[in-house]
ZAMARGU-4260 file (C-alpha; in steps of 0.2 Angstrom, whole numbers, plus 5000, padded with zeros to 4 digits):
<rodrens>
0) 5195/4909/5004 | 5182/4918/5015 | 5187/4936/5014 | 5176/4952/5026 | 5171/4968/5021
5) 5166/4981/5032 | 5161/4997/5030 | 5154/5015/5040 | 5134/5016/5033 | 5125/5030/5043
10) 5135/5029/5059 | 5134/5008/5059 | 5146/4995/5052 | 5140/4988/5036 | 5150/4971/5035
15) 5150/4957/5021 | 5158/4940/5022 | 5161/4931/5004 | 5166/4913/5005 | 5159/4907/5019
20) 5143/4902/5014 | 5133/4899/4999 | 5146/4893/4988 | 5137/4884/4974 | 5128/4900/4970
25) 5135/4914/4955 | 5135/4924/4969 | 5134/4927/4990 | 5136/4939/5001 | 5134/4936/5019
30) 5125/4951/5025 | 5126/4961/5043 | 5121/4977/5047 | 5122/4980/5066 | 5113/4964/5070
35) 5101/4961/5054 | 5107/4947/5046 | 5103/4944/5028 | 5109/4930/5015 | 5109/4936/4998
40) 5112/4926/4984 | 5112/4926/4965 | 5110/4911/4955 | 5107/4909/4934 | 5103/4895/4923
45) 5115/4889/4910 | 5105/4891/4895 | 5092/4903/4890 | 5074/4897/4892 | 5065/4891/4876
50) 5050/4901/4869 | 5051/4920/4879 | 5052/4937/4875 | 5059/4942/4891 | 5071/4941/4906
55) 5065/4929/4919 | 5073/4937/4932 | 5063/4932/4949 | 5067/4941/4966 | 5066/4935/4983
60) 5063/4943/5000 | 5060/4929/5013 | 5054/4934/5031 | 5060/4921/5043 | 5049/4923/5058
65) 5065/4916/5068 | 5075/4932/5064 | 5063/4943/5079 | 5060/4928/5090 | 5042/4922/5085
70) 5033/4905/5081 | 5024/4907/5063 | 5006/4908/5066 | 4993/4897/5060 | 4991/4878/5061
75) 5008/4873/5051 | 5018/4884/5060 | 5029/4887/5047 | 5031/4903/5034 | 5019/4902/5020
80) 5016/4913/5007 | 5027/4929/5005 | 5018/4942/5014 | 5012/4960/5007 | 5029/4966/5014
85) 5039/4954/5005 | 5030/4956/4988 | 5033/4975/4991 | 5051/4975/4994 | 5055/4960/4981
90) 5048/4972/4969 | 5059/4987/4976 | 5073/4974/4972 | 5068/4971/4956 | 5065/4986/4948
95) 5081/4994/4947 | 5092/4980/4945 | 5081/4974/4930 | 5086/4987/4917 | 5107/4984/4923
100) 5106/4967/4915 | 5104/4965/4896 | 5091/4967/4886 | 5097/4951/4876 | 5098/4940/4891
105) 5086/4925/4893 | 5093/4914/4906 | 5084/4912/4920 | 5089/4923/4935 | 5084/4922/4953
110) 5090/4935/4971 | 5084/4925/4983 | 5087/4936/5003 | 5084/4927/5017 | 5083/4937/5034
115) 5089/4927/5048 | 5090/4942/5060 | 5083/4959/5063 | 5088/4973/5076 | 5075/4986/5074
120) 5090/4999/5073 | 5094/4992/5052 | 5080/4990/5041 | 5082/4971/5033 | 5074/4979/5018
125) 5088/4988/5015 | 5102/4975/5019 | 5092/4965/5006 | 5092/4978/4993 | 5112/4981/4996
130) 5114/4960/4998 | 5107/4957/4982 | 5118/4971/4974 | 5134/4965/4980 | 5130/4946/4976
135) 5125/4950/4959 | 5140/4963/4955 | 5154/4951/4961 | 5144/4934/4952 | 5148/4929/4934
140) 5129/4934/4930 | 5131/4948/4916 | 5127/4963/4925 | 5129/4982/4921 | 5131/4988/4941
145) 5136/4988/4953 | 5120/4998/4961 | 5116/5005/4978 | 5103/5010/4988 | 5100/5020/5002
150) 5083/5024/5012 | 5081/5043/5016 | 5067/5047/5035 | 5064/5063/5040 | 5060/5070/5057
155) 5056/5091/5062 | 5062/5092/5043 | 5080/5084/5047 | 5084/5071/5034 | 5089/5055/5044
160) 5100/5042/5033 | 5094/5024/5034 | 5083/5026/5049 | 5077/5014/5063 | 5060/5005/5059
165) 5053/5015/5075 | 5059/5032/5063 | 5053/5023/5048 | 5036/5021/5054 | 5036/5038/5062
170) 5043/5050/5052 | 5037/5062/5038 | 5047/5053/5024 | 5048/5038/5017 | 5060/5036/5003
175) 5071/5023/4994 | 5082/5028/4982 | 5095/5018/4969 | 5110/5024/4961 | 5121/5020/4947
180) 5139/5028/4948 | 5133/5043/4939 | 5112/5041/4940 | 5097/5037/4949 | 5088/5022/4942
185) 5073/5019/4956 | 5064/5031/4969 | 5049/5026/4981 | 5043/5036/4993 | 5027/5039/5003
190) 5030/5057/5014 | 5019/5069/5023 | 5014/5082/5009 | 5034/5084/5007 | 5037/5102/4994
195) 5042/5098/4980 | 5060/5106/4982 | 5063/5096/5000 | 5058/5078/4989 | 5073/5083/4978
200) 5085/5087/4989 | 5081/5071/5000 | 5081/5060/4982 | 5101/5067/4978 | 5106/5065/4997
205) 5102/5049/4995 | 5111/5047/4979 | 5126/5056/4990 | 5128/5041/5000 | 5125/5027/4987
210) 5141/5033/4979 | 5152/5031/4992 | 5141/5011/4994 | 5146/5009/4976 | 5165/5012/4978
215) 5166/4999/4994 | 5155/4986/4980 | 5167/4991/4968 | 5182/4986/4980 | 5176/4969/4982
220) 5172/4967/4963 | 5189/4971/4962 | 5194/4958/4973 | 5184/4943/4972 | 5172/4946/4957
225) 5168/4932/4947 | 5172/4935/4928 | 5156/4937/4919 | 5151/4920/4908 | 5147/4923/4889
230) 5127/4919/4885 | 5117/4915/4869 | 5110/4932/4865 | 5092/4933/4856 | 5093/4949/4848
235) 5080/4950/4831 | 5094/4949/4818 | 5097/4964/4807 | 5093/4957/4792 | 5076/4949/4798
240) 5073/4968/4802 | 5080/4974/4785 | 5065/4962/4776 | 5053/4968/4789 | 5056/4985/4783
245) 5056/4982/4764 | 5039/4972/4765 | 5031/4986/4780 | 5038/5003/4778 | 5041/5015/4789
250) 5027/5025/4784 | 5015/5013/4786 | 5020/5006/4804 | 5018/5026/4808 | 4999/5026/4799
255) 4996/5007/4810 | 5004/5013/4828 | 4996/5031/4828 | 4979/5032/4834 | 4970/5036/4850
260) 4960/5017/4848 | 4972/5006/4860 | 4959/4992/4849 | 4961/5001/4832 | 4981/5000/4833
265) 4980/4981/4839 | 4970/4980/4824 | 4983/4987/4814 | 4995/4978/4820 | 4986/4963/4820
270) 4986/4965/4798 | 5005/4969/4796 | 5008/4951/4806 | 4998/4943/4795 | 5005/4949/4781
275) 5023/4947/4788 | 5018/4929/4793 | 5012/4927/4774 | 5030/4933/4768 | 5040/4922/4779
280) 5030/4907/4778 | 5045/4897/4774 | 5058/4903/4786 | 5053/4895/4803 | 5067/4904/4814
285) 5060/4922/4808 | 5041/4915/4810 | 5046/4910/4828 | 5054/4926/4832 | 5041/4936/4823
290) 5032/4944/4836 | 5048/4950/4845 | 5052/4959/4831 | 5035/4969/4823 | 5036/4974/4844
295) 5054/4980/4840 | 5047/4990/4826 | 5034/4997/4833 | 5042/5000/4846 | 5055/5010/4838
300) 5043/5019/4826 | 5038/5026/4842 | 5051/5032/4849 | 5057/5039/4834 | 5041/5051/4832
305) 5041/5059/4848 | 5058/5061/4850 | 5061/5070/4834 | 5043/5076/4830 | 5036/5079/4847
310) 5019/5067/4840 | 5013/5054/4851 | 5001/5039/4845 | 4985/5048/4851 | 4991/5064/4844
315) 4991/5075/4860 | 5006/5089/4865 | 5017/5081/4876 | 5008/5091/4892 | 4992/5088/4886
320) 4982/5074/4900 | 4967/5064/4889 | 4950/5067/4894 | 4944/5066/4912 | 4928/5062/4919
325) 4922/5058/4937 | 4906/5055/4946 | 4902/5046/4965 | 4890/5038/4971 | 4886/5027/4956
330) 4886/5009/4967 | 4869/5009/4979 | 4871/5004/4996 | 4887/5003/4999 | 4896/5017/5009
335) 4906/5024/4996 | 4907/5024/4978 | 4916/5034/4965 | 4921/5033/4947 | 4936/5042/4938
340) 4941/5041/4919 | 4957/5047/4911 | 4957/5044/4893 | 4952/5024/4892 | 4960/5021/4907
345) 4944/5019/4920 | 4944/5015/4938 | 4928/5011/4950 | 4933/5012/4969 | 4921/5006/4983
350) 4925/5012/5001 | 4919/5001/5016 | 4917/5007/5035 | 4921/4998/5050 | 4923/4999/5067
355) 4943/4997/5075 | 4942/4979/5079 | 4941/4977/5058 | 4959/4984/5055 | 4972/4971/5048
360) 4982/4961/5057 | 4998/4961/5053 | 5011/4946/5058 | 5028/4951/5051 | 5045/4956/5056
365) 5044/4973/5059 | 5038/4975/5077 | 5031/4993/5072 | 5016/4989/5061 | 5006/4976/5068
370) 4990/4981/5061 | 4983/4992/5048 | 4968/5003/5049 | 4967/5008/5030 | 4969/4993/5016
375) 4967/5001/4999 | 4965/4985/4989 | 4967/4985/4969 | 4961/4971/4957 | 4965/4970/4937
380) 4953/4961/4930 | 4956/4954/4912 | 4944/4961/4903 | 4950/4979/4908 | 4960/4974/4891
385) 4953/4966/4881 | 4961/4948/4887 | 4952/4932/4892 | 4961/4923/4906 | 4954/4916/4923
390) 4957/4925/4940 | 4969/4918/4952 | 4967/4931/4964 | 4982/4947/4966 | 4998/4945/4958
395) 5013/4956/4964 | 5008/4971/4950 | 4991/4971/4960 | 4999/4971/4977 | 5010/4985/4972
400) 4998/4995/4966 | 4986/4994/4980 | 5000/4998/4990 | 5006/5013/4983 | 4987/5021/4982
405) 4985/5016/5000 | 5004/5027/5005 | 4995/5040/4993 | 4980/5043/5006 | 4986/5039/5023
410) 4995/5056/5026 | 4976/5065/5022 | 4967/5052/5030 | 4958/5057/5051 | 4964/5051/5065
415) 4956/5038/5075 | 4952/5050/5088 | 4944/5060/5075 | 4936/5048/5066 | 4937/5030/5074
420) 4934/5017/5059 | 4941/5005/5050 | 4942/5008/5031 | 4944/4999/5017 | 4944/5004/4996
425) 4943/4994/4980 | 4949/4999/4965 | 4943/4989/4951 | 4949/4991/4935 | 4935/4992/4922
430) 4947/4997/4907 | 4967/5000/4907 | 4977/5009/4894 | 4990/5016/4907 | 4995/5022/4924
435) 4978/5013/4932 | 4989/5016/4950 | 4987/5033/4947 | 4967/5033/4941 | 4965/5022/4959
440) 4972/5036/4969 | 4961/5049/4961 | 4945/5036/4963 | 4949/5032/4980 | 4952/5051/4984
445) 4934/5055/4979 | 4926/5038/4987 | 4931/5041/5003 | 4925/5058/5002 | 4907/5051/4997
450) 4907/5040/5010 | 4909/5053/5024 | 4928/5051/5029 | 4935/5067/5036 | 4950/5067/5025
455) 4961/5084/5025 | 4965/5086/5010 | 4961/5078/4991 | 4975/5072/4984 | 4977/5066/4966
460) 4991/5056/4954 | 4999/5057/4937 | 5012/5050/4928 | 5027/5057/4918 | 5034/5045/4904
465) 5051/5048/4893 | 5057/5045/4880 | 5078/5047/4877 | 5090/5049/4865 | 5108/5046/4860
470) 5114/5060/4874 | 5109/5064/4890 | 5103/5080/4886 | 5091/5072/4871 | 5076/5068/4880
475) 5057/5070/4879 | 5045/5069/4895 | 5027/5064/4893 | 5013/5069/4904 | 5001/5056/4906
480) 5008/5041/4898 | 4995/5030/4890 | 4998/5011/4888 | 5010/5012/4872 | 5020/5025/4879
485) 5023/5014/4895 | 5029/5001/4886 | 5041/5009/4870 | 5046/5022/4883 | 5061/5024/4895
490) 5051/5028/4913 | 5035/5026/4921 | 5039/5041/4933 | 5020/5043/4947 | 5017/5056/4959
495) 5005/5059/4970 | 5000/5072/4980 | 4989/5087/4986 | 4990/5107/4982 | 5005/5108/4997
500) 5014/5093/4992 | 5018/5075/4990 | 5013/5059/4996 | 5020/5047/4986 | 5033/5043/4972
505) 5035/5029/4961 | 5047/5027/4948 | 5052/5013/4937 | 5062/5015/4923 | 5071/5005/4907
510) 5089/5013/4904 | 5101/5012/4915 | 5097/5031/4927 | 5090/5047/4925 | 5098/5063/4926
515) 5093/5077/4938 | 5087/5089/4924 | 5074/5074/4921 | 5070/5070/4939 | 5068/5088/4943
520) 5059/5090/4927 | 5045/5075/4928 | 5041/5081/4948 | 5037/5098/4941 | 5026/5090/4926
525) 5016/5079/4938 | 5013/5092/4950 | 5008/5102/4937 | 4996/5087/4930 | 4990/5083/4947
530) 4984/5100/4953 | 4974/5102/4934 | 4967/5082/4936 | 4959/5092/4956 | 4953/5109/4948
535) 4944/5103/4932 | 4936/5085/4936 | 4937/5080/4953 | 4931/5095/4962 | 4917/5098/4952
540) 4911/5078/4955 | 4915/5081/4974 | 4924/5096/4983 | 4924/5089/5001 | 4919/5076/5011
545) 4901/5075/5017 | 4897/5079/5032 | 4891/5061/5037 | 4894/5044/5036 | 4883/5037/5019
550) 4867/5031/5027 | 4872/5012/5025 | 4889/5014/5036 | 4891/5010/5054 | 4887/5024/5065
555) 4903/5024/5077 | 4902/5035/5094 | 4918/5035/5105 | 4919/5039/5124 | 4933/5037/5135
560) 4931/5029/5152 | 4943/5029/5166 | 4957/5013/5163 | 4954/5007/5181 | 4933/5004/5176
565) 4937/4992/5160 | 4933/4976/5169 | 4919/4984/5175 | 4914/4984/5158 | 4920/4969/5152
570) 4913/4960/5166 | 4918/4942/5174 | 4923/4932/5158 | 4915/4944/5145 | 4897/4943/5152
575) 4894/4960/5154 | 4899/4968/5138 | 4892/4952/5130 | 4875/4957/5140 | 4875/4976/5133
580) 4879/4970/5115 | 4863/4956/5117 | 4853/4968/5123 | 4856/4982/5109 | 4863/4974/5094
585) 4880/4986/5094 | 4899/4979/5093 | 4909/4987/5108 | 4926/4991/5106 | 4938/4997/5121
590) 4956/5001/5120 | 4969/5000/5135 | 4968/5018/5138 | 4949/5018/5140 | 4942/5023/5125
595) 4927/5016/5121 | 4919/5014/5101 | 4901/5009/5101 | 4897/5004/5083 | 4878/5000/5077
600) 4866/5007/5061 | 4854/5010/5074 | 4857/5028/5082 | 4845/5025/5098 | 4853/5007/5100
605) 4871/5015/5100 | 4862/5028/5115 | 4856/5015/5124 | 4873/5007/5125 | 4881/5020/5129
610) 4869/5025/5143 | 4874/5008/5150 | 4891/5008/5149 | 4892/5026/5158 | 4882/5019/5172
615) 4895/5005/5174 | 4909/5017/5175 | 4900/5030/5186 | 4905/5033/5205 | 4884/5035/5212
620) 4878/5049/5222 | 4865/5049/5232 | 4851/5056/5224 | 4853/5050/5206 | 4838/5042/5199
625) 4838/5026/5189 | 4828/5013/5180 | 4829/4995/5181 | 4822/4979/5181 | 4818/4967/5196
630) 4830/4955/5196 | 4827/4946/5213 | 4816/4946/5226 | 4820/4943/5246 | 4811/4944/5262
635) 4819/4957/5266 | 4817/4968/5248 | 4820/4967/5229 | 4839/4966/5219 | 4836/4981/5204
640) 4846/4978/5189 | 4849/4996/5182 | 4865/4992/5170 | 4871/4976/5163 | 4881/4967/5177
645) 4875/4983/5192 | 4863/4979/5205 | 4855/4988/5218 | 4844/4984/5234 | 4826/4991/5237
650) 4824/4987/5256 | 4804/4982/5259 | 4802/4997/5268 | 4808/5007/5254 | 4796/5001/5241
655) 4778/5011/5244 | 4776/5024/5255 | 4763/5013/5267 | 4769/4997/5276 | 4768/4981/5265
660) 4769/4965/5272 | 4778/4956/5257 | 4788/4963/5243 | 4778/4951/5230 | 4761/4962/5236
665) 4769/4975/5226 | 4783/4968/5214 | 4787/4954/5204 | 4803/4948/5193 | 4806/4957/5178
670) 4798/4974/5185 | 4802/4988/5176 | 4803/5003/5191 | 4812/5019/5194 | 4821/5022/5208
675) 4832/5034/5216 | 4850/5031/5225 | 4851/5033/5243 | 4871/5030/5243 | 4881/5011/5250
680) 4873/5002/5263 | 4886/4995/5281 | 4889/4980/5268 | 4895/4992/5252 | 4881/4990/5241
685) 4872/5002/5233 | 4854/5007/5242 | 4838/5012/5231 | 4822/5018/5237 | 4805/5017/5226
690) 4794/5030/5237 | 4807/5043/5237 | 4808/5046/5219 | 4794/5057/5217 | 4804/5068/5233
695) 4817/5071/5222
</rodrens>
């Protein structure tokens, strides 16, 4: 039975259609909003998959290039691998439906959305999100949902409710929020320096209108929702944790967990599961299972000491930020370089300059981004901890945090008029012991400042951890959450920002929703964090950018030229750009709307072209004096070359001041003279005298 759903979403019908398609999946919900269409479905294993300590959930976000009319580039002409903007939203998807499913559950789980059609007006990032909601809540997949999710734009400081993609890529904010029935459990943002109050208000206006997203979801649940299947749980067994306790006491899981060595504790822990191993030698279910549980009760150990004793592993106050150290310039030659160290979290970040024609081209679905002038770019290395496994270029972790560095920066970064490069940073991670996103932004901050890049403002990241008890108004929030408080805590809440406001949110979390009092609560902390992280270390390594480009960057000079003279310019098949760039070694970018970037290392090369071009484009007067080089040479006078692609004519008579009978008695090819104009001949071309110059 095919049965619709439609509802009023931001002053645009929302509709669903279940039964239609997709009927061999747990789950399907035919998705339209305005005219973006998106297939989301949800589909589970029937047994639990042998040998993990975790959910295998895998989520999908597949960009059909059919959906806005194009042809795949490249030689297959078919979609490849997911693109950054897939990875991103697939993760957006992920992270707040992961915690709604149980912690027990090992079957494996994939949301697969397919969009098949976008109108620029409904964002297929956000039908997706709502897509794979709806076809997980009414699937027999065990699920603690439904959730919703609704983007948040603003424009003149007006909220705007699920905007376009033209008020997505245009406005001030950025932000994606998800909902419970009675909490939020994910928020992503990138704004423009938003206060702190105005982030708030946009997060709980968002949360507004996921309610009333949750009660249509809750309809169809009601209606057509699948009865949820039973599943083989793979909880540790109390009594396996009873023995554990007996053989390893409390007390000494506390004396193994708290220390500020990330390797001193795996050291620890490394003993008790030898001597656990030892004890349990001849029960093979508890040996294979063993790991899960010393994580369990460590984990819980934990917990249980910050929450009640306020003591964390590295023995801190729960505001207190590790030890911070910065310097730049500690990478020769390249055109930026800094260093910044939180604790034994350390990030190196390299920032390259480029000229325009560098920036990223983007092939996507959304026709408003097509390319990308800043790529913040983050690598995690295994070695960062401690690990030995080859490199197989990014995963989705390093895409997402590269990505949420770069949304960090690009509200504080110049204009193209004002500073007209390409630029790219690199974070590498030379050790990790938590919140390495955070460490890149504060790296990258200070890199591009050494490199020379006019940016407004610095800007710097911190994140808030927390741990929570039995009620909602038990709870502990930890500033600058190390490795193990990420792990055995609740939520991995990061904000970035400047003195004035923030630039970018992300929040990831393991329970099923935060309270306001916690949400408000961990935006203070990290502004707080943020603003001590700028005042006591990256200041004094850096306190604004320098005045000019590191000596090893691309010198850049932009003019701007009349639109009507670029084929001028350009020349007749490229010739005569291709000429000025021969002759002086720089690259030449020109725009539509006449604006000119010459790029070289040599300054009196990047003059010369420059010179050039302007006589190109220049309307000649008479008596403006030039040099050239003989190009031709006639009966009647000599062809002067004075710009690449620009001749003028020297008529015999105008050569020497007394009568010659042949131009070659006095020139040959490749001549070097001055000569002044004398205006456009009967035929249009431009006239030169030699013997006049010294006249003028």
């Amino acid at each position: 039975m095919v049965k619709t759903y439609t509802m009023d979403l931001a002053g645009r019908t929302l509709s669903v259609e279940i039964g239609k398609v997709g009927k061999q999946a747990n789950g399907c919900a035919f998705m339209r909003y305005g005219d973006t269409t998106v297939l989301s479905t949800a589909t589970a294993s029937d047994k639990p998959r042998d040998g993990i300590d975790f959910f295998p959930l895998s989520v999908e976000f597949e960009e059909k290039m059919y959906s806005v009319g194009k042809i795949p580039g490249g030689f297959n002409k078919r979609e490849g691998k997911a693109s950054e903007n897939a990875v991103l939203t697939s993760r957006v998807i992920d992270r707040p439906m992961r915690p709604l499913f149980p912690k027990d559950y090992r079957n494996d789980v994939t949301l697969n959305n397919m969009v098949m059609s976008v109108d620029p007006a409904c964002r297929p990032e956000l039908v997706a999100m709502l897509g794979a909601a709806i076809a997980t809540s009414i699937s027999d997949i065990p699920f603690d949902g439904p959730c919703a999710m609704t983007q948040i734009g603003m424009k003149d400081g007006e909220f705007i409710v699920n905007p376009s993609q033209k008020e997505w890529a245009e406005g001030d904010l950025k932000l994606t929020v998800a909902s419970t029935a009675t909490k939020v459990i994910m928020i992503e943002a990138g704004a423009n320096e938003i206060p702190e109050a105005k982030m708030i208000e946009a997060i709980y206006k968002a949360h507004e209108v996921n309610q009333t997203i949750i009660a249509f979801i809750n309809q169809m649940v009601a209606e057509v929702g699948k009865p949820k299947h039973s599943y083989t749980s793979c909880a540790i067994p109390e009594e396996m944790f009873a023995k554990i306790k007996e053989i390893v006491p409390p007390s000494e899981m506390e004396v193994a967990v708290f220390t500020d060595e990330k390797q001193v504790r795996e050291d620890n822990i490394k003993k008790i599961t030898e001597k656990l191993e030892e004890a349990f030698a001849d029960n093979e279910e508890w040996l294979a299972i063993l790991g899960e549980a010393i994580y369990q009760y460590e984990k819980k150990t934990v917990r249980k000491m910050i929450l009640k004793d306020h003591k964390r592993p590295d023995g801190r106050e729960i505001t207190q930020i590790r030890p911070l150290a910065a310097e730049v310039d500690l990478i020769p030659r390249v055109h930026g370089s800094a260093m910044f160290t939180r604790g034994q979290t350390q990030i190196c970040d390299v920032c390259t300059l480029a000229p325009l024609s560098e920036a990223q081209k983007v092939d996507g679905i959304d026709e408003n981004v097509t390319t990308k002038r800043y790529m913040h770019h983050y690598n995690f290395p295994s070695y960062s901890v401690g690990e030995t496994k080859p490199s197989r270029g990014p995963g989705r972790r390093e895409i997402g945090h590269g990505a949420l560095a770069e949304r960090a920066l690009l509200p504080v970064l110049p204009s193209t008029e004002e500073f007209p490069y390409a630029i790219r940073c690199v974070s590498e991670t030379f050790e990790s012991n938590g919140s390495t996103s955070m460490a890149s932004t504060c790296a990258s901050c200070m890199s591009l400042m050494a490199a020379g890049v006019p940016i407004k403002k610095m800007v710097a990241g911190i994140s808030c951890g927390l741990v929570t008890g039995d009620t909602d108004d038990d709870f502990v929030l930890l500033t600058d959450i190390q490795g193990l408080e990420d792990f055995f805590g609740d939520m991995d809440f990061k904000v970035t920002g400047t003195t004035e406001g923030i630039t970018a949110i992300q929040m990831d979390i393991k329970i099923h929703g935060l309270t306001r009092p916690i949400v408000e609560g961990a935006i203070a902390r990290c502004r707080e964090a943020r603003l001590f992280i700028m005042d006591t270390c990256m200041k004094p390594t850096i306190a604004k950018p320098r005045e000019t480009v590191n000596e090893y960057a691309p010198k850049i000079v932009q003019i701007t030229i009349d639109p009507e003279k670029i084929g001028d310019v350009v020349g007749q098949k490229g010739k005569t750009i291709n000429e000025i760039i021969a002759r002086t070694g720089v690259k030449i970018d020109i725009t539509d709307d006449g604006a000119v970037a010459v790029c070289g290392t040599d300054k009196a090369m990047i003059e010369k072209a420059i010179e050039m071009i302007k006589m190109i484009v220049t309307d000649f007067e008479e008596g403006q004096i030039f040099q050239g080089k003989v190009v031709s040479i006639k009966e009647f006078g000599a062809f002067i070359e004075f710009a690449p692609g620009k001749e003028g004519m020297v008529h015999i008579s105008k050569i020497a001041k007394e009568r010659i009978n042949h131009v070659e008695d006095v020139l040959t090819l490749g001549d070097t003279v001055t000569v002044v104009c004398l205006g456009k001949d009967k035929m249009g071309r431009i006239s030169f005298s030699m013997k006049d110059v010294a006249q003028k």
